[in-house]
VMD Tcl script that draws the C-alpha trace (Angstrom):
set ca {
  {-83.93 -103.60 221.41}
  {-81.44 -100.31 221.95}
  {-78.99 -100.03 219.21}
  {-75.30 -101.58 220.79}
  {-73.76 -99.70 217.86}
  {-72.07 -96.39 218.45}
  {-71.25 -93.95 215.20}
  {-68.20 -91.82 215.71}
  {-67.90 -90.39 211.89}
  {-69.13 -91.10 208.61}
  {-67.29 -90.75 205.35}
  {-68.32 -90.73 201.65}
  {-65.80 -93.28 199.67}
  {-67.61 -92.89 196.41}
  {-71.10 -91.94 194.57}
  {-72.55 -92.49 191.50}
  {-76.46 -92.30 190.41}
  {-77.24 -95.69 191.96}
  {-75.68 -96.23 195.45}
  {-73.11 -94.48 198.11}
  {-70.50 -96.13 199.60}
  {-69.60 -94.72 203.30}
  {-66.99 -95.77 205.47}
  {-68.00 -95.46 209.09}
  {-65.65 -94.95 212.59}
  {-67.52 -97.05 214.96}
  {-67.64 -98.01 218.92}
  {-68.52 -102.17 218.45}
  {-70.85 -103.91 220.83}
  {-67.98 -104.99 223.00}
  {-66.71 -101.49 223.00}
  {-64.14 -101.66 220.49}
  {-63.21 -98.93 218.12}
  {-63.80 -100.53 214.79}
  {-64.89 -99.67 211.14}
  {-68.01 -100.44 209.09}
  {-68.92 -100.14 205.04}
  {-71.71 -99.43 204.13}
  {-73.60 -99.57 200.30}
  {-76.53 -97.04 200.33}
  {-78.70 -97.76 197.07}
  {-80.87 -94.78 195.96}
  {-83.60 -97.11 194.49}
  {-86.16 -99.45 196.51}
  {-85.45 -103.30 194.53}
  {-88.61 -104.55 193.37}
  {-89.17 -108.23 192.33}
  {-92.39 -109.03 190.64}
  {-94.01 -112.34 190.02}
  {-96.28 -112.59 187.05}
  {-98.84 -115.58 187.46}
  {-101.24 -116.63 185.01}
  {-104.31 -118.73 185.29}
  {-102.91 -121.86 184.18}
  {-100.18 -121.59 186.63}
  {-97.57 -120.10 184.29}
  {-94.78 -117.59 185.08}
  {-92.13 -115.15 183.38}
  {-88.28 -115.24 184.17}
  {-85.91 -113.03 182.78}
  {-82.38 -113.93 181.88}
  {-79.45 -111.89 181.29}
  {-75.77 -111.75 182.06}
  {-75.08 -110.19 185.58}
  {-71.91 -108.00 185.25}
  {-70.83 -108.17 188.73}
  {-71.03 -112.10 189.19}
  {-69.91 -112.34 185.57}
  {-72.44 -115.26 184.61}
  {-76.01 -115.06 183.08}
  {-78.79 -115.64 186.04}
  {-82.70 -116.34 185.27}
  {-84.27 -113.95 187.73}
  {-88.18 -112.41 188.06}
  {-88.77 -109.68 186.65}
  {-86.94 -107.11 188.21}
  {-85.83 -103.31 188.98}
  {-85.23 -100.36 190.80}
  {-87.88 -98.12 191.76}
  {-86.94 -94.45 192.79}
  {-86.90 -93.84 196.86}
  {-89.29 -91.25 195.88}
  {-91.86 -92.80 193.82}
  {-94.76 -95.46 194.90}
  {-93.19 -98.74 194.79}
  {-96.11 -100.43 192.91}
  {-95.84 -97.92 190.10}
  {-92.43 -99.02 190.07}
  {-93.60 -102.64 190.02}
  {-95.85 -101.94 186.81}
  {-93.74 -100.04 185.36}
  {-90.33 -102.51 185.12}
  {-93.16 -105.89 184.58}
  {-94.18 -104.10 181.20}
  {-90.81 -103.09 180.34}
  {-89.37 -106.60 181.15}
  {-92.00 -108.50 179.78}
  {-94.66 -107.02 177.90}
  {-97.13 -107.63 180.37}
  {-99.69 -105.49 182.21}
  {-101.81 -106.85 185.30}
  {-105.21 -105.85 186.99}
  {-104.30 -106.94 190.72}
  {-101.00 -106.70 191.99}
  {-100.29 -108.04 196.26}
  {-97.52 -107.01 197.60}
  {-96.04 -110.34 198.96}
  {-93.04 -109.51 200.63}
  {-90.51 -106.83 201.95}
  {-86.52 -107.90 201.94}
  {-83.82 -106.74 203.10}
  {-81.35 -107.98 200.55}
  {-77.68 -108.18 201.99}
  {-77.94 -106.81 205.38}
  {-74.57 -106.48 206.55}
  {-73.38 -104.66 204.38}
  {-76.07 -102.42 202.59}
  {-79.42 -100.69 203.74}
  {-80.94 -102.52 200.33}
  {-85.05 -102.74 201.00}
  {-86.96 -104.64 198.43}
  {-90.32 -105.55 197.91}
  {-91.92 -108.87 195.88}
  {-95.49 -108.27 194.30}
  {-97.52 -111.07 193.05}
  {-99.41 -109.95 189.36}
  {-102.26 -111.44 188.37}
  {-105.26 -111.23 185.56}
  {-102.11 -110.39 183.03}
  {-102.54 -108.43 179.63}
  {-99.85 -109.25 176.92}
  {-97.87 -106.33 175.21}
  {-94.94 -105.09 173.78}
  {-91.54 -105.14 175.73}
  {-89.59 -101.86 176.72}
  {-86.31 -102.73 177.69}
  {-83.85 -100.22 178.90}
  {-80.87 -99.51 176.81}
  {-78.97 -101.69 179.51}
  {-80.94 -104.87 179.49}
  {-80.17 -107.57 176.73}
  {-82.84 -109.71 178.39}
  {-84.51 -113.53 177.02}
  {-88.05 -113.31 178.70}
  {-89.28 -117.22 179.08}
  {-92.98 -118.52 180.30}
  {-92.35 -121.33 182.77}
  {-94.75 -123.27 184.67}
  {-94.55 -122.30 188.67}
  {-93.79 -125.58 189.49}
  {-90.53 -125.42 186.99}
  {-89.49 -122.40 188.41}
  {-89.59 -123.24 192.04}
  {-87.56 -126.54 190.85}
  {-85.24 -124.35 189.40}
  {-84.54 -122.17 192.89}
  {-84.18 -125.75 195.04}
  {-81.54 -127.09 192.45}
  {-79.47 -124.06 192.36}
  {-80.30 -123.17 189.17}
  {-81.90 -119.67 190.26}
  {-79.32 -117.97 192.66}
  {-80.50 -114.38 192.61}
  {-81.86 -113.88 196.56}
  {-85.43 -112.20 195.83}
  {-86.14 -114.31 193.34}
  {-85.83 -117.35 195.49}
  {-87.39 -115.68 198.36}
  {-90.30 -114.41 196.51}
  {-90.53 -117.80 194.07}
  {-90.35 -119.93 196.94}
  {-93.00 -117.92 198.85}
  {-96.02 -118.36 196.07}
  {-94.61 -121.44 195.78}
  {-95.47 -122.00 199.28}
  {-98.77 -120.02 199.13}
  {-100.05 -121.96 196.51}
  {-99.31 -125.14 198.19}
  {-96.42 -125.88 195.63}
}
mol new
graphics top color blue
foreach p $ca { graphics top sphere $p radius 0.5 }
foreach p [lrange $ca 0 end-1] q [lrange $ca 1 end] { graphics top cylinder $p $q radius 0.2 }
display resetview
């Protein structure tokens, strides 16, 4: 379908090492003049779900600064626009949780708040997992917990996970494995 948007000017509000904030001029579909945010992030999200043979996962919990409330969440991160997005994945699943895994599916892609940002994020399923050390990031005061699938899909239908690629991604093994 042909784009019904028209740009007339874009301008930089603010910039920092994560994201861009533009404000745009815009023609509307009806042919309005109107005006349009947008959030540019500089990473690719990546949500990965660790699964182990007896049908255990990892969440991560931590306090979210913007929502001001701790949130249980997959393991999670940001993964440079220029680097593979599965090294990415391996990369934050060992620093988040110790963990290494021989195969890794890429599950999903999401866009995460489309109205507003040009956010793309992608959900890998890891399997055949190794345990190890943790590296978190001088950031991240993270509790790792090993739930059962079943507990954490519970957790996304009763609110208790709010986090949008977690439920997406949570709720699709759940559905894959017939959960």
């Amino acid at each position: 379908m042909k784009n019904p948007w028209k740009t007339k000017s874009k301008k930089k509000i603010y910039e920092n090492p994560w994201i861009t904030l533009e404000e745009h001029q815009v023609v509307n579909p009806s042919g309005r003049d109107g005006i349009y945010g947008k959030v540019h992030f500089k990473n690719k999200a990546l949500g990965i779900i660790p699964l182990d043979t007896e049908g255990y996962t990892w969440l991560v919990g931590q306090y979210r600064y913007t929502l001001d409330e701790y949130a249980w969440e997959i393991p999670m991160g940001g993964g440079p626009l220029s680097m593979d997005i599965l090294d990415s994945a391996k990369r934050e699943l060992k620093e988040e949780t110790g963990l290494t895994a021989k195969k890794w599916t890429q599950i999903m892609r999401i866009h995460t708040s489309n109205s507003v940002t040009d956010e793309e994020g992608f959900v890998f399923l890891a399997e055949e997992l190794t345990h190890g050390e943790t590296e978190f990031d001088e950031t991240e005061q993270l509790q790792v917990m090993r739930i059962k699938l079943t507990e954490a899909v519970r957790m996304v239908m009763e609110g208790e996970i709010t986090d949008s690629i977690s439920m997406a991604g949570l709720l699709k093994v759940g559905r894959m494995l017939g959960i």
